[in-house]
N, C-alpha and C positions, 0 to 999 in steps of 0.2 A: 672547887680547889684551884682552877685556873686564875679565876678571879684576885683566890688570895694571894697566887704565886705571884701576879702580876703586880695586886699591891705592896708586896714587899719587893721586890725590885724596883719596882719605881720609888718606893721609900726612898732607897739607897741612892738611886740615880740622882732624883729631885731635891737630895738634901745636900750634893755638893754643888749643885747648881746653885742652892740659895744660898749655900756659904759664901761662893765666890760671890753673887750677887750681892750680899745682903754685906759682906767686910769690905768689898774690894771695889763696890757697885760699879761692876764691869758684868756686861750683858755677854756669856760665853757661847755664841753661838758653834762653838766644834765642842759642847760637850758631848750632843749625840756621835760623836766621833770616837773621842776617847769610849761612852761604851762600846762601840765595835771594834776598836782597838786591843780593849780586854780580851772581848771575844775572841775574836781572831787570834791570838798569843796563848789563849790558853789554849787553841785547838793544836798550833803549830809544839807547844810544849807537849803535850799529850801523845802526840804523833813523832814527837823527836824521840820521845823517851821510850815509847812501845812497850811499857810495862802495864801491872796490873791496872786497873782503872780509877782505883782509891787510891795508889799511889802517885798515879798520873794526873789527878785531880788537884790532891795537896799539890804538889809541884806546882799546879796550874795557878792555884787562886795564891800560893805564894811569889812566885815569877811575873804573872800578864798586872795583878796591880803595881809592881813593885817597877818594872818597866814603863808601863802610862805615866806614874807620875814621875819618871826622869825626863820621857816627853817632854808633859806638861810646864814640870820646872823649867826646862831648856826654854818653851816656848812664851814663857811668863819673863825671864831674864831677858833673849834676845829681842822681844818681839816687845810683849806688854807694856816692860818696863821703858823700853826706848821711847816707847809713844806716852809716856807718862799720866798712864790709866785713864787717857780721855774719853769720855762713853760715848764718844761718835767716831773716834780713831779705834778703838779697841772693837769694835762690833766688828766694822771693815775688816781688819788685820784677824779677828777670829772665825768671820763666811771664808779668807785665805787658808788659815788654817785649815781649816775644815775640809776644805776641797785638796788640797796640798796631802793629808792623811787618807782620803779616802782615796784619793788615788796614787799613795805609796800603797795600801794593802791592795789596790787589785791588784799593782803591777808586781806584788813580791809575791802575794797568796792565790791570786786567782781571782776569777769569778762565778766561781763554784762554789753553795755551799758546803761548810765544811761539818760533819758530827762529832760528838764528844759523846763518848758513850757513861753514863752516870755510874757517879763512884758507887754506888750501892742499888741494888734492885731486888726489892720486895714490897709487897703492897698488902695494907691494913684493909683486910675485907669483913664486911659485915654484911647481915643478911639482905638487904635491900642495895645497897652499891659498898663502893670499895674505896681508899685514899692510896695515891702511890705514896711508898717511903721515902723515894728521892724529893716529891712536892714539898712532903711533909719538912722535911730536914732544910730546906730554901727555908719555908716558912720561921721555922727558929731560929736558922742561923741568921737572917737578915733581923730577926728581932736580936739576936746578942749584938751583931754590931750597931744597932742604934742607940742602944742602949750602953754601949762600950763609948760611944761618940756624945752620948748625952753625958756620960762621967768626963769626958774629955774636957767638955763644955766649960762645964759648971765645976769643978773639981778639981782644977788643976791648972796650975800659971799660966801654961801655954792658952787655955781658955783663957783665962782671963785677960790674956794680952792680945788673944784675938776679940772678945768682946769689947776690948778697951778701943780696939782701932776700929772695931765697927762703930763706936759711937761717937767719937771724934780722933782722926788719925792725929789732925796736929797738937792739940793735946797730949794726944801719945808720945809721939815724938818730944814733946818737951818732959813728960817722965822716962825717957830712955828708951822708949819701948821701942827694936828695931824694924820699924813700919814696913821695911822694902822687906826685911826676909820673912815679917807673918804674911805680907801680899804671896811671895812667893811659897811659903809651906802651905795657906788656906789655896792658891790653883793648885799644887800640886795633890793635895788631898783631895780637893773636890774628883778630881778625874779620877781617882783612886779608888775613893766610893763608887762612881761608873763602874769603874771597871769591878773590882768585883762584884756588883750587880750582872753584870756581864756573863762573867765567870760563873754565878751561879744560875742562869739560868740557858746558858748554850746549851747544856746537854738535851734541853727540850725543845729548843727552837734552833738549832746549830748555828754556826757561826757565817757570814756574809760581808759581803762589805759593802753595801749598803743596808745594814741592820739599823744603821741610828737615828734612823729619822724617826721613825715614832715613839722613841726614846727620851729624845729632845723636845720635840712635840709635846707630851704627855707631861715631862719635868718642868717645863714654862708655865702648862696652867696649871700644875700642883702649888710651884711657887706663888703666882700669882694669888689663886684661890688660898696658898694658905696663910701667907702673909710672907714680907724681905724680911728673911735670916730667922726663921721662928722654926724651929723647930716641932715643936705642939702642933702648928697649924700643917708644916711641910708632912708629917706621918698621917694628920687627921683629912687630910687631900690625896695622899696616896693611897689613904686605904678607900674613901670615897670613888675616885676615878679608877683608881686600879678593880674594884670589884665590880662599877659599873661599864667599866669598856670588856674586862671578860665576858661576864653574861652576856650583855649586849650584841658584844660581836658573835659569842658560838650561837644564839639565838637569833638575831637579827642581820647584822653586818658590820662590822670593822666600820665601816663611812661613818652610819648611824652613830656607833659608839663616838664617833670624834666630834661631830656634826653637835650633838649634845653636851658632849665636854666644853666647847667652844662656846654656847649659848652659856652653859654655867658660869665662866668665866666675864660673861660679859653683865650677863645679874650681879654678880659679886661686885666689880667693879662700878655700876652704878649706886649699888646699896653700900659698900664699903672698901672705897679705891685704894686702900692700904691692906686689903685681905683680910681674911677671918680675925687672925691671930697678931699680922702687924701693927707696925708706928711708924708714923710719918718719919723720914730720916731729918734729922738736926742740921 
């Protein structure tokens, strides 16, 4: 069950990584940021409000994504856009960012970490072992919203006018399409995903502010392995790394598990350097 939980959070995480990657092809190195950002906002809501813990939850995963991506926006408008999405300006300006938010949440939150205690607590036992029901409930909800974001995709203008600038922006722009604000809604989404991957998974790992790094770690080689902006490949990578760094790590070691992720990625890349499921960019 660890395994699964892990692969749907990183779902969530590594799919806004590839969105920004894969429309904006801007390399976001403070995504692991924004998920610690979530985190951290949903412990601080949860703890403002001191009510039940399902009501404190909702609050939560409605507030900490909805706060990341004003961040994010801000930091796409002042920051990205000035640099004029150059992928060797934009890298630098997002290791800034990165360090910039992680050290606004020590210096607001602490360096403790923080718990959230899970909105529901009951566990599906059977006779040989048992499922918790908070696991369980991660596991579904991270499939509705993929599946919320794959209708988003494919089904509806705003997909299509994000797809249309992933495949050629100037083009776009000569059908009207307004290039500078789908840059800006695909970063502020992307961190949005983080974040409530975040959100749903603090109650079991609680909140820190240095949480993000194996976050971002993990959502580069899911992108990588699963192809730029592919969706199919980004879930069929999360669910791959996510179940194998679980196991891995409760039976072996955390190192191991990454040590091995890291080799994957670089097989993939020799046998197919556009990933499982990519195409070369136009």
């Amino acid at each position: 069950m660890e395994g699964a939980v892990g692969a749907a959070v990183l779902a969530l995480t590594a799919l806004g990584l590839s969105l920004v990657f894969g429309v904006m092809r801007v390399v976001n190195v403070a995504h692991g940021e924004f998920f610690m950002l979530g985190a951290v906002i949903a412990w601080w809501v949860t703890d403002l409000l001191g009510i039940h813990p399902a009501l404190g939850f909702l609050a939560a995963i409605a507030v900490a994504p909805a706060m990341v991506g004003i961040v994010a926006g801000l930091a796409e408008r002042l920051v990205l856009r000035r640099l004029g999405y150059d992928p060797e300006a934009t890298i630098v300006a997002t290791i800034g960012l990165l360090y910039v938010i992680q050290q606004a949440a020590l210096s607001t939150f602490g360096p403790d970490a923080r718990p959230v205690q899970p909105p529901v607590d009951f566990r599906i036992q059977l006779p040989w072992f048992g499922w918790s029901g908070y696991k369980l409930l991660v596991v579904a909800a991270a499939a509705a919203l993929l599946l919320g974001v794959w209708w988003v995709l494919a089904r509806t203008r705003v997909g299509l006018m994000m797809r249309a600038t992933q495949l050629d922006a100037e083009t776009a722009r000569a059908f009207a399409i307004p290039v500078d604000r789908v840059y800006g809604g695909v970063f502020a989404f992307g961190a949005m995903l983080a974040a409530l991957g975040a959100v749903l998974v603090v109650p079991i790992q609680q909140a820190h502010y240095l949480m993000g790094h194996d976050p971002l770690l993990l959502s580069f080689i899911v992108v990588i392995i699963g192809g730029l902006g592919s969706l199919r490949g980004t879930v069929l990578a999360a669910v791959v790394i996510g179940m194998s760094d679980g196991i891995i790590s409760v039976f072996f070691s955390p190192t191991l598990a990454k040590i091995l992720a890291t080799l994957l990625v670089a097989m993939v890349l020799v046998v197919r350097p556009t990933g499982l499921f990519g195409t070369r960019a136009a």
